[in-house]
N, C-alpha and C positions, 0 to 999 in steps of 0.2 A: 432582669431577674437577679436577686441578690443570691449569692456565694452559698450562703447558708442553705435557703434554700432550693435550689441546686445539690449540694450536696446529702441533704433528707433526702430528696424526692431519690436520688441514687439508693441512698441504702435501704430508701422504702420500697421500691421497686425488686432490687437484691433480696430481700429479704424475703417477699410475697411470691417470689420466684422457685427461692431455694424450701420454701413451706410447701407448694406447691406440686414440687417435685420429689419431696420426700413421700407426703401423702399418696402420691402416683405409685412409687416405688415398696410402699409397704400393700398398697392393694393389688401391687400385678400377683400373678401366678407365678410357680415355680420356673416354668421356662420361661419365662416373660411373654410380655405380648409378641415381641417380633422373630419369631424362632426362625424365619429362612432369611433374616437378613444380619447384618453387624447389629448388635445392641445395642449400639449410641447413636446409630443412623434417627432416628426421631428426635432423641435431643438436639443433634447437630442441624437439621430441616428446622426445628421451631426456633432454634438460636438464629439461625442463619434469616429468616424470614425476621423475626425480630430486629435484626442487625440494621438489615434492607431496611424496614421501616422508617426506624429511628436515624439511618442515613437519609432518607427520605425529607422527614420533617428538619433534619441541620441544611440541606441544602433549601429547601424554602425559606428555613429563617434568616438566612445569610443574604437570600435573593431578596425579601422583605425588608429586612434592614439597610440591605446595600439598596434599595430605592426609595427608602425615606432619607436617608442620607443626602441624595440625588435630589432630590426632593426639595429637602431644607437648604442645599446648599444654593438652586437654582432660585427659590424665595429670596436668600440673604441676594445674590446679585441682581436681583432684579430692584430689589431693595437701595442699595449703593449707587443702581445708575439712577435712582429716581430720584437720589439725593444729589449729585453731578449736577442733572439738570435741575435741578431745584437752583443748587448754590450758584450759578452760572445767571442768575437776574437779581444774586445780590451785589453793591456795588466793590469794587476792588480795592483792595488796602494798597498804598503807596509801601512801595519796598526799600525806601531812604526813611529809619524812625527815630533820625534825628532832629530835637527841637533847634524849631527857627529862632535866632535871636533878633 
């Protein structure tokens, strides 16, 4: 995911969040909706469940990434030995490569 966008989808997110809760905040009533409890107790339960979530999805992509990594790294060696045994029936170079007079 490029940087950029990563950091749009951030402030596009922020942004549809903080619209959202404004809109909320101009159609409650005067006492608000939650009159026997603290009145941020809702915002903090949707934040908090939001949080979880999107911890959610970084730990899967971490597990996903961290096993294609796993992944390509066990292709590259399997790769390596196949060449071992490849170069092992070609013939061997003399390790003296000075000319004979």
């Amino acid at each position: 995911m490029n940087v950029g966008m990563g950091i749009f989808a951030v402030v596009a997110t922020t942004g549809i969040t903080v619209t959202v809760m404004l809109l909320a905040r101009r159609r409650a009533p005067a006492g608000s909706y939650f009159t026997d409890g603290d009145r941020a107790s809702g915002v903090f339960g949707v934040l908090a469940t939001g949080f979880s979530v999107l911890l959610g999805f970084i730990i899967f992509l971490a597990f996903s990434s961290y096993d294609d990594s796993r992944s390509g790294a066990e292709s590259e060696a399997t790769t390596v030995a196949q060449q071992v045994q490849t170069a092992q029936f070609l013939p061997s170079r003399r390790l003296d490569s000075s000319p004979k007079s």
